[in-house]
LOPA-739380 format. One line per 4 residues: their letters; for each residue z, y, x of C-alpha. Coordinates in nm, 2 decimals. Each point is the difference from the previous one (the first is absolute). Layout:
<recs>
a	Z,Y,X; ...
</recs>
This chain:
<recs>
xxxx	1.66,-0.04,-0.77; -0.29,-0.07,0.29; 0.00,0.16,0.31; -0.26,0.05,0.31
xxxx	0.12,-0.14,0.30; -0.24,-0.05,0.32; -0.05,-0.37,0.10; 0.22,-0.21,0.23
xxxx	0.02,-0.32,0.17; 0.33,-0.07,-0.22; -0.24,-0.02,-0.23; -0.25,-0.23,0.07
xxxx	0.08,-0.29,-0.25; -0.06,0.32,-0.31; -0.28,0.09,0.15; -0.16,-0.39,0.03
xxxx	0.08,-0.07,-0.32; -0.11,0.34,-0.11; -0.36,-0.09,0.16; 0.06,-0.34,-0.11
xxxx	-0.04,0.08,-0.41; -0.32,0.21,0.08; -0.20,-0.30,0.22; 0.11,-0.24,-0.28
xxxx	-0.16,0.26,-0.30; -0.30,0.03,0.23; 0.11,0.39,-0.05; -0.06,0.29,0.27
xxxx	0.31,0.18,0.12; -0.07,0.36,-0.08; 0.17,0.25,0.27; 0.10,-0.31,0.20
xxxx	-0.20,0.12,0.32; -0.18,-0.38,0.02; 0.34,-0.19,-0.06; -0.16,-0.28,-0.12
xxxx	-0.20,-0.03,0.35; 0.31,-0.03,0.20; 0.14,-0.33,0.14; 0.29,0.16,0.19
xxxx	0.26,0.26,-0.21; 0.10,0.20,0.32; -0.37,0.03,0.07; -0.06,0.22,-0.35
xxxx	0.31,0.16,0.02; -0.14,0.12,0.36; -0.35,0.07,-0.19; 0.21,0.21,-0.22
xxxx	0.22,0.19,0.26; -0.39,0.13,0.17; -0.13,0.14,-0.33; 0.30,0.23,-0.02
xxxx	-0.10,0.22,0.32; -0.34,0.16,0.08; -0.01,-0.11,0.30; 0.07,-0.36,-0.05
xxxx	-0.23,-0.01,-0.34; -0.28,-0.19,0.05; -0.36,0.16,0.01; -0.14,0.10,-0.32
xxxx	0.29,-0.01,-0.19; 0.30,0.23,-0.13; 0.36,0.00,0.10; 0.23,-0.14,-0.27
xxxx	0.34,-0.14,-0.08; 0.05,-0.36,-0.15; 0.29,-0.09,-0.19; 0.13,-0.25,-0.23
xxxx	0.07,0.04,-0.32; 0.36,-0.20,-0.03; 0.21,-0.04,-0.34; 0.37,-0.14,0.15
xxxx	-0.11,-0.25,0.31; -0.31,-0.07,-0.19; -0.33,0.11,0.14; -0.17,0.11,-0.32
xxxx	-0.35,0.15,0.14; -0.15,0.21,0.25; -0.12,0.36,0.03; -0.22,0.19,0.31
xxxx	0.06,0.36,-0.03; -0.30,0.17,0.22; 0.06,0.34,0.15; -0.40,0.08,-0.06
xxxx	-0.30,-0.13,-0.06; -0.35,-0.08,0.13; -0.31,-0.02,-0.19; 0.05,-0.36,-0.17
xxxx	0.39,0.08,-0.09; -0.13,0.34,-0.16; -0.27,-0.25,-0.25; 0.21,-0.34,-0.07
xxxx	0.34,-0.01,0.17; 0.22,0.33,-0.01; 0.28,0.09,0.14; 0.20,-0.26,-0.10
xxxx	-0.04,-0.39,-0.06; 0.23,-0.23,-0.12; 0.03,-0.37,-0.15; 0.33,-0.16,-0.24
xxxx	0.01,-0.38,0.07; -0.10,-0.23,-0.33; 0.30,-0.07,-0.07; 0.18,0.35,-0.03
xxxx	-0.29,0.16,-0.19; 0.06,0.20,-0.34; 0.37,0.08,0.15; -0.09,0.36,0.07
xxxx	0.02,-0.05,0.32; -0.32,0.18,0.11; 0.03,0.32,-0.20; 0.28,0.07,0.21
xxxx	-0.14,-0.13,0.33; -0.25,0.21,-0.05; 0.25,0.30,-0.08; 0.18,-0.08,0.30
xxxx	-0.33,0.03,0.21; -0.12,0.30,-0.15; 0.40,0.16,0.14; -0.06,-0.11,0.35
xxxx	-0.38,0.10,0.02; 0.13,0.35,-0.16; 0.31,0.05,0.21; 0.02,-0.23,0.32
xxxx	-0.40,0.07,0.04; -0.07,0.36,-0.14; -0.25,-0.09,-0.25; -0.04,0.21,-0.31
xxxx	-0.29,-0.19,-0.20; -0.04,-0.39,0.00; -0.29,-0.21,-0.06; 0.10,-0.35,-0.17
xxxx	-0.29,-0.21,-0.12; -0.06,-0.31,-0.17; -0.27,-0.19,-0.17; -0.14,0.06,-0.31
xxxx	0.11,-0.34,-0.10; 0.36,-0.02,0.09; 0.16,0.14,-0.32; 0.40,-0.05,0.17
xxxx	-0.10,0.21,0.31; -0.21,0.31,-0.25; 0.31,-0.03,-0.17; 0.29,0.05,0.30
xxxx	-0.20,0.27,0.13; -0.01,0.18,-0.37; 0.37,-0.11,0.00; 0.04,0.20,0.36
xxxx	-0.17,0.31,-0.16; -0.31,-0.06,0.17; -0.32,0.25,-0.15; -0.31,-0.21,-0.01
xxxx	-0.28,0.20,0.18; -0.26,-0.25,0.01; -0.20,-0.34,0.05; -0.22,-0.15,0.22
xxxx	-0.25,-0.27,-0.05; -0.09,-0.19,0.29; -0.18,-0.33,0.02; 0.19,-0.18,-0.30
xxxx	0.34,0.18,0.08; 0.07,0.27,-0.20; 0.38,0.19,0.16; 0.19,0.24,-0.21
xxxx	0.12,0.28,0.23; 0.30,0.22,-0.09; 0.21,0.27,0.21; 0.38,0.05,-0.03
xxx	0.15,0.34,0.08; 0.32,0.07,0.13; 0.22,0.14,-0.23
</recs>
């Protein structure tokens, strides 16, 4: 059983290794707010805390809650759930975002990340419809969304990426 739990300097060694297993798979950490970019732990967790309030979200963006995605001690992945969206989040990046480390993938860990995600947005948030998107070409992520009863509405084309955009209702 996962569960969401907002990051914390207790868990700073999780959260290196966590960014650890995506630098050394030369793979991007989807919903990880720039992780990746960080040198210092408290300094993202900081980044994280300012996206949360309109006031303290920087320019051009939306507010949003981060959280890790943790199986027992184990920091399995990591999911932004946004509390709106601007023009490019409405095209390619929805609502939500998320990434399962290499190593814990195929565990069914994201189906019910993304569950989870979908709760808070719809009850902590207010939301009643949410966008989750994903590239044409990522068959795991099309297939967690489907999982998450998410209606396909559409795709876009754009330069050679081609996103897969769905919306989740409330129940």
């Amino acid at each position: 059983m996962i569960k969401l739990i907002e990051p914390t300097i207790e868990l700073k060694d999780e959260i290196l290794s966590y960014k650890q297993e995506f630098i050394d798979n030369n793979e991007i950490i989807h919903g990880g707010l720039n992780l990746e970019k960080y040198e210092n732990i408290t300094d993202f967790i900081k980044s994280l805390k300012n996206y949360k309030h309109k006031e303290t979200c920087p320019k051009n963006f939306v507010t949003a809650h981060t959280f890790l995605i943790m199986n027992d001690d184990h920091l399995v992945g990591i999911i932004n759930t946004r509390h709106g969206l601007n023009d490019y989040l409405f095209k390619h990046g929805g609502h939500i975002g998320y990434s399962i480390r290499k190593s814990e993938r195929q565990k069914g860990y994201a189906k019910e990340a993304l569950k989870l995600g979908c709760e808070f947005l719809f009850n902590e948030i207010g939301l009643e419809k949410i966008l989750v998107t994903c590239d044409k070409k990522n068959i795991a992520s099309k297939k967690t969304i489907e999982a998450n009863n998410g209606i396909f509405e559409n795709e876009l084309q754009e330069d050679e990426r081609t996103t897969l955009r769905y919306w989740i209702s409330k129940l």
